[in-house]
MIGU-558079 format. One record per residue (C-alpha): x negated, y negated, z. Coordinates in steps of 0.05 Angstrom, whole numbers, plus 32768, in hexadecimal, padded with zeros to 4 digits. Layout:
BEGIN
XYZ/...
END
This chain:
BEGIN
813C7D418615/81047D528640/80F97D9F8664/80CF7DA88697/80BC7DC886D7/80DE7DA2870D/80B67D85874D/80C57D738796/80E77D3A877E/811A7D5E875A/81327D858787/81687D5687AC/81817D4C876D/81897D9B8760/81A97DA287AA/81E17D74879F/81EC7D818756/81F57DCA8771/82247DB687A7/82527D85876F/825A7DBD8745/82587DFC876C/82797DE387AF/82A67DA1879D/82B97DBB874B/82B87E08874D/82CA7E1C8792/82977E4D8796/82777E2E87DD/82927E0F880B/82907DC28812/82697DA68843/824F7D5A885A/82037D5B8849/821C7D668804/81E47D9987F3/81E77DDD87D9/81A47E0887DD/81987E5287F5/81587E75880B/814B7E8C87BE/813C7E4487AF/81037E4787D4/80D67E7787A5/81057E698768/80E87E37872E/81147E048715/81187DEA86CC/81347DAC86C5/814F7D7C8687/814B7D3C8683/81747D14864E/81527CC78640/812D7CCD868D/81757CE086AF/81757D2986CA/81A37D4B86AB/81AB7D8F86BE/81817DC686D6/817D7E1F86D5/81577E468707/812E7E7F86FF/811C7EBC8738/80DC7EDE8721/80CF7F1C8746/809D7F0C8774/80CF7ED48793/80DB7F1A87B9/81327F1C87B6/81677F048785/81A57ED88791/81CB7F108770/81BA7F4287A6/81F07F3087CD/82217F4A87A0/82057F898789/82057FD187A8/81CB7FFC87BC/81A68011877F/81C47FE5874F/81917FAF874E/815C7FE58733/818480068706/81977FBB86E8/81487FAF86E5/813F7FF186BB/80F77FF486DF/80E07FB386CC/80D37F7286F3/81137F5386F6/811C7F1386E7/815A7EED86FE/817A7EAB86D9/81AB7E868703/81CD7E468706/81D47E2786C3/81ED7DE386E8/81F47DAA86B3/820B7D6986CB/824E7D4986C2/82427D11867D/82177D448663/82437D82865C/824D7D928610/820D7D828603/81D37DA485F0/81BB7DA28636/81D67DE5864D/81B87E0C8611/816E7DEF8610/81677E008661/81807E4B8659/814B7E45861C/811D7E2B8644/812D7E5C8683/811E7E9C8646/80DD7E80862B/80C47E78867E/80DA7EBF8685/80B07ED88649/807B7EA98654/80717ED0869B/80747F0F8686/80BB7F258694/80E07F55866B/81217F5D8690/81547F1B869D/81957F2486CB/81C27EF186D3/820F7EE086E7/822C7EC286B1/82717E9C86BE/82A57EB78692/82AC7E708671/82627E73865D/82687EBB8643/825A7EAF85FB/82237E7C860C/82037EB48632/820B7EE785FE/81EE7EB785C9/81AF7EC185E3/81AF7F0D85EE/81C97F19862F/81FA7F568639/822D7F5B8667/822E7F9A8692/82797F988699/826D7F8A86E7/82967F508702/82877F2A8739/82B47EF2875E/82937EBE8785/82BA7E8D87A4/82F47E7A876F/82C17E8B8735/82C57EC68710/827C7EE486F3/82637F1C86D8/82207F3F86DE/81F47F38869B/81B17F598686/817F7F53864D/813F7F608630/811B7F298623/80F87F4885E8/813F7F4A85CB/81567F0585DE/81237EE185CA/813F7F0B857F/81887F018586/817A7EB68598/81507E9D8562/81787ECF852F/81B97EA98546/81967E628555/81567E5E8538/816C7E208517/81887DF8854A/814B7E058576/81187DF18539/813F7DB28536/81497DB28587/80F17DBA858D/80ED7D778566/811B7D4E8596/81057D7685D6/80C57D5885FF/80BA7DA2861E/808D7DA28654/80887DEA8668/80487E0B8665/805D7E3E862F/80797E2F85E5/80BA7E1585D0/80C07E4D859D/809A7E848597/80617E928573/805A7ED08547/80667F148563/80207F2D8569/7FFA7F4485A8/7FD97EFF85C5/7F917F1385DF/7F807ED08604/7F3E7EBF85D3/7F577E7885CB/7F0E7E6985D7/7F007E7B8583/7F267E338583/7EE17E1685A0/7EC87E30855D/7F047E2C8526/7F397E5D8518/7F277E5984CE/7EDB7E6F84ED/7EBE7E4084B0/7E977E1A84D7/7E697E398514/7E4F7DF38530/7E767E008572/7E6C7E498584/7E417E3685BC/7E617DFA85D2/7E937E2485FF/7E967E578633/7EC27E99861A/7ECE7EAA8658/7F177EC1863E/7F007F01861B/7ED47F38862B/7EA27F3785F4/7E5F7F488606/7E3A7F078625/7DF87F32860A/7DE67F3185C2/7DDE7F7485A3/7D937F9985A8/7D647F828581/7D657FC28559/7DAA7FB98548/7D9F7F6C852D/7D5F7F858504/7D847FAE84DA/7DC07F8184D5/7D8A7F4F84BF/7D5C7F768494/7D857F718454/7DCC7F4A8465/7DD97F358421/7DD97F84840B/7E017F9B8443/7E3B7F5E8434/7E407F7E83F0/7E407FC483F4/7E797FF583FB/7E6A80158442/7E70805F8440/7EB780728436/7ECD80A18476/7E8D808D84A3/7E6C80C484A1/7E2580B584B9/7E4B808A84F8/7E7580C28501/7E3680F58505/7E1280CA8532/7E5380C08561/7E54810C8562/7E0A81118572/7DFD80DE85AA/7E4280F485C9/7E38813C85C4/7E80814585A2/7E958175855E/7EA8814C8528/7EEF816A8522/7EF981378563/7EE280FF8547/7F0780C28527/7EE680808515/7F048038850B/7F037FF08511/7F017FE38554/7F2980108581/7F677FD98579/7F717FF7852C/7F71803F854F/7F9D8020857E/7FCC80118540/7FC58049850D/7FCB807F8547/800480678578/802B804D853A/8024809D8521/803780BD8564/8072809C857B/80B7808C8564/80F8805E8585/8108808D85AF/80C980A385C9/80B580A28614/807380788628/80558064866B/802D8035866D/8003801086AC/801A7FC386C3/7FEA7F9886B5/7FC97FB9867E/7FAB7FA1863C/7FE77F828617/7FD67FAB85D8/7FFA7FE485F0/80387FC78600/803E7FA885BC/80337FDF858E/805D800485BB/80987FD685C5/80907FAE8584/80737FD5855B/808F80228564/80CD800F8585/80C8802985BF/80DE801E8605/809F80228635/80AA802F8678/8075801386A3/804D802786E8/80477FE98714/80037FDF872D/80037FBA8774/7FD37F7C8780/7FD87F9187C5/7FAF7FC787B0/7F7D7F9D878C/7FA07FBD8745/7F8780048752/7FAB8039872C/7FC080728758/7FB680AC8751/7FF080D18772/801E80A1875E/800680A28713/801080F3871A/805680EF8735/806C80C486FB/804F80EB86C5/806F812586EA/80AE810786EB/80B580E586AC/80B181158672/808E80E08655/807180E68606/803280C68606/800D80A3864B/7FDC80688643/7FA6805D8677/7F6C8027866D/7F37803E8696/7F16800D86B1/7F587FE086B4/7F5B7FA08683/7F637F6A869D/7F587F8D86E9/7F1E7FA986E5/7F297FE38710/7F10802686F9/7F31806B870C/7EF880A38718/7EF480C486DC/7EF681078708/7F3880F58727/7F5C80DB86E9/7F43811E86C6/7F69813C8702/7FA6811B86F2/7FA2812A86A2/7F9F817F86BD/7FDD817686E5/8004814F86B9/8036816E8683/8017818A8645/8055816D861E/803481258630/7FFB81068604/7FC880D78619/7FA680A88609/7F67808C8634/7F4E80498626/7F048047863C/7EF080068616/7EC37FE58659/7EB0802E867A/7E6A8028866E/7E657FEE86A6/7E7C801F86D8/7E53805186D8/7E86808986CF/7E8680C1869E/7EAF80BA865E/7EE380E98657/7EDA80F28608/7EC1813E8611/7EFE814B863B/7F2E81368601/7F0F815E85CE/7F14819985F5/7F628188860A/7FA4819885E6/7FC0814B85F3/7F8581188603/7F6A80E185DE/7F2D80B685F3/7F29806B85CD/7EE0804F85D2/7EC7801585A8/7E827FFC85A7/7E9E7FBB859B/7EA27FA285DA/7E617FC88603/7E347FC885C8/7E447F7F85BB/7E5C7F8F857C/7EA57F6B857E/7E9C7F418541/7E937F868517/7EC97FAD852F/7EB47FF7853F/7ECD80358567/7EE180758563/7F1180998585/7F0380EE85A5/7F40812485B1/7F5B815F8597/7F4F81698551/7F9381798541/7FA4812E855B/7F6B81178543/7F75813084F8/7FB0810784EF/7F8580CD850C/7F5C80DD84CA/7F9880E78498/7FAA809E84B2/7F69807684AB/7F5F80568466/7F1A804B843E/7EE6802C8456/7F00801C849C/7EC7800B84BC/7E9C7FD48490/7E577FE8847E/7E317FB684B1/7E5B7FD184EB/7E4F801284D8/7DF6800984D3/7DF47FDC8512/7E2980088538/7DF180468524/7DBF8021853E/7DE08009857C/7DED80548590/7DA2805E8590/7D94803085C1/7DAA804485FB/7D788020862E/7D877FD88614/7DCB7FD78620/7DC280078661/7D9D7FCC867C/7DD47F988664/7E107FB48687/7DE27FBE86CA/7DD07F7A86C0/7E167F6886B1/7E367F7A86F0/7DF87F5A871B/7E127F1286EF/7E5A7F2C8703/7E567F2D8750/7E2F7EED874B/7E647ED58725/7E9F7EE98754/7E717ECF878F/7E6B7E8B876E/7EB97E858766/7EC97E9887AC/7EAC7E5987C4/7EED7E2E87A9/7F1F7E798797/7F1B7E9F87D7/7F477ED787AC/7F127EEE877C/7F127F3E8767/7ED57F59874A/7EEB7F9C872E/7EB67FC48704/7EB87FAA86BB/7E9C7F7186A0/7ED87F3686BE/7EF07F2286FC/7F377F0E8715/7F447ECA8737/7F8E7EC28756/7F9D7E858766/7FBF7E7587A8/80067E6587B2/80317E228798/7FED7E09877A/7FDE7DFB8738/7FF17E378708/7FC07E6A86E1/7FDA7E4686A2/7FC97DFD86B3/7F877E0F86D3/7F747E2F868D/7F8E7DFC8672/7F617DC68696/7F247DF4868D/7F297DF48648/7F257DAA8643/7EDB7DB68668/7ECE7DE88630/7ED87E208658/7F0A7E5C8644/7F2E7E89867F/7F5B7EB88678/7FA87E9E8686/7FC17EEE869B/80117ECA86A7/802A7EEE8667/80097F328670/80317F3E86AE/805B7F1B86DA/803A7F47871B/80077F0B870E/803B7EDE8722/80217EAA86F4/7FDC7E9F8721/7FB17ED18705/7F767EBB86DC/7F3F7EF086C0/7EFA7ED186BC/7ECA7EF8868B/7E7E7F0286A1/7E507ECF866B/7E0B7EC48681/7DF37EA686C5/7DF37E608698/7E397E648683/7E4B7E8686BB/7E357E4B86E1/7E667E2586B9/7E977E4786BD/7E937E44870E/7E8F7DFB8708/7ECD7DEE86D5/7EF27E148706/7EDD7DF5874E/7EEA7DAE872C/7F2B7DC58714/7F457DE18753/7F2C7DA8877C/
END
């Protein structure tokens, strides 16, 4: 069997299969002498389509949310769609069609597969779908529910179904895992996304360590690519910092680093102007991410979170706690900017536990002024907690909000040096907010968190405040050069005010996934956004800033890919 994405010169094919089965066998449209059956859906809807020894064989549709309506719209009341959606981007599943000789097969099973792993693949988190009441249990095999609304179209009786996909993708491999492991080796699959899915971890887009090794024990190729994909420093660290890393690295491999961090912690305190009692250190602020949120919240907390924002969130959240974020769309008609008044009403209206806000945005770049944001934080209900990600503020020029949170009753402020002090491979940051919050932060951090040589070059980094002054100014000078560059063959290029830029790509060309794709095989690495979100549609690539040489590559990978 072969799945893929079907073309131009399918769609013929899916017309009068449509008008076979739905007008002539089912009576659900009327018959008519073109002997075609398409609707204006079809026109923004994607089309997966199986093919048995080179014969089509059947095909399911899929409605992402930007196609801008549903099929299923016609049948529903005011209100229902959004309450069905649950505040997600709905995606909808229609018209499992499987043709005639084929029909017991496992044709119809692979495409509604197939139709899940798109879904996921692009972000989506909510599936509808009418499911004929023949194909009930086939539908609730793979973790649709039915909502107990029925709907008669023509002479065929459906009823309106609903899922998570988190939660399919669980009640499908629970109750088929085997049949699809055997399916994967008989299936030529040909979307751009897995058959099955990998392990359930956060995926952070640095495929570019493959240009090196996953099993990092050999370092021949680590200059051979462009990471363009992540947004480690393209600057090493100051030349204080490697000194001391250098002086004696032999000692500092083999000695125990000092247990809580004290002298890190003392000189966090110092050059930040913060007590101690506000002050939590770790490895990087994703293991603060971790040991805090998993402390804080429960299954049935409340959390709002932005969309798109750095995936980490949404797993510890979802996967990891339990719980059931609720998100706040950000528009790209508004170039991703986070509103202010509409980030105010929601935290107003939401009685909402804990709030996440990366400030500037990952992957958009976009920065809220510290001023305003702390505006929203004194209107907002005390009863909410927050937690401010300022990982790439540095590059703006705004002021941190770290004193703020150590003077509040329910604000955290994540910084790592990782990232701005080009300091990723050592994993280092600390974390500033009430010391009540922040003593449980402490009570939850093990031994020897941070490693010795992140903890002496981390020091050292913090007293040199001019180097790396000069490398963000001279990162966002490399930046707009950068976005200039790509507008030459991307007209849709957004700059923002961090250290990446966004490329959309246009329309019914090639998607953000393939274009990666083909840039890797130049050895450079973009960032494919399609799973983060699906308000990226699937055309959203974020481009990190490298130095004008790579840079330069990177421009050209892309302009010969999109030509």
């Amino acid at each position: 069997m072969r799945i893929r994405v079907a073309g131009a010169e399918d769609r013929e094919w899916i017309f009068r299969t449509r008008h076979e089965v739905f007008a002539r066998e089912l009576g659900q449209h009327p018959v008519n002498d073109q002997g075609v059956l398409s609707d204006a859906v079809d026109e923004r809807n994607v089309h997966l389509l199986a093919e048995v020894d080179g014969e089509r064989a059947g095909f399911i549709s899929v409605t992402p949310p930007w196609a801008g309506r549903y099929a299923l719209e016609k049948y529903l009341v005011p209100g229902e769609l959004d309450r069905l959606a649950g505040g997600e981007a709905l995606f909808e599943v229609r018209l499992l069609t499987v043709a005639g000789r084929f029909r017991g097969s496992a044709v119809a099973g692979v495409l509604l597969h197939a139709a899940l792993r798109w879904v996921i693949a692009h972000g989506g988190r909510r599936v509808a779908a009418m499911g004929r009441a023949e194909l009930m249990e086939m539908y609730r095999g793979i973790g649709l529910a039915g909502t107990g609304r029925a709907i008669r179209s023509g002479s065929v009786e459906f009823e309106l179904m609903a899922g998570d996909t988190a939660q399919m993708a669980r009640v499908s491999l629970e109750r088929y895992g085997r049949i699809l492991r055997a399916m994967e080796k008989r299936t030529v699959w040909e979307l751009d996304t897995p058959f099955l899915p990998a392990e359930e971890s956060c995926y952070h887009g640095g495929a570019s360590i493959s240009a090196i090794g996953e099993r990092v024990d050999a370092l021949d190729g680590r200059y051979a690519a462009v990471p363009a994909d992540v947004l480690d420093a393209w600057y090493p660290p100051a030349p204080a910092v490697e000194k001391v890393l250098l002086e004696d690295p032999a000692w500092l491999a083999r000695t125990s680093p000092p247990a809580g961090a004290d002298g890190l912690l003392a000189e966090v305190c110092e050059r930040r102007g913060l007590p101690a009692e506000a002050v939590a250190v770790g490895a990087g602020s994703s293991d603060l991410i971790f040991r805090t949120l998993r402390g804080w919240l429960r299954p049935g907390s409340r959390v709002l979170l932005l969309d798109p924002m750095y995936g980490e969130y949404a797993h510890v959240v979802e996967q990891i706690a339990g719980c059931r974020a609720e998100r706040l769309r950000l528009r790209r008609e508004q170039d991703w900017r986070i509103d202010p008044e509409r980030l105010s009403r929601a935290l107003a209206e939401g009685d909402y536990d804990l709030a996440v806000i990366v400030n500037p945005n990952n992957p958009t770049g976009q920065v809220l002024d510290t001023a305003v944001l702390r505006d929203v934080l004194e209107r907002a209900p005390r009863t909410t907690r927050f937690w401010i990600d300022e990982a790439y503020l540095e590059y703006t020029g705004q002021p941190s909000l770290e004193g703020y949170a150590a003077a509040s009753s329910n604000v955290v402020v994540a910084k790592t040096l990782s990232k701005m002090y080009a300091l990723s491979g050592l994993r280092v940051g600390y974390l500033a907010g009430p010391p009540t919050l922040v003593q449980d932060v402490r009570r939850w951090t093990p031994p020897w968190a941070v490693s010795l040589p992140a903890q002496v070059a981390a020091v050292q980094a913090l007293r040199e405040q001019a180097y790396y002054a000069a490398r963000w100014a001279e990162t966002a000078r490399l930046r707009d050069d950068l976005a200039a560059a790509l507008r030459e063959s991307a007209p849709q290029v957004l700059t923002g005010c961090a250290n990446s830029v966004l490329l959309t790509l246009p329309q019914g060309g090639p998607t953000a996934t393939r274009v990666a794709r083909a840039c890797r095989a130049r050895g450079v690495f973009v960032r494919d956004l399609t799973g983060m979100s699906p308000s990226f549609e699937g055309r959203t690539l974020r481009v990190s800033v490298r130095s004008a040489e790579d840079n330069a590559r990177v421009t050209k990978a892309l302009r010969d890919v999109l030509a």
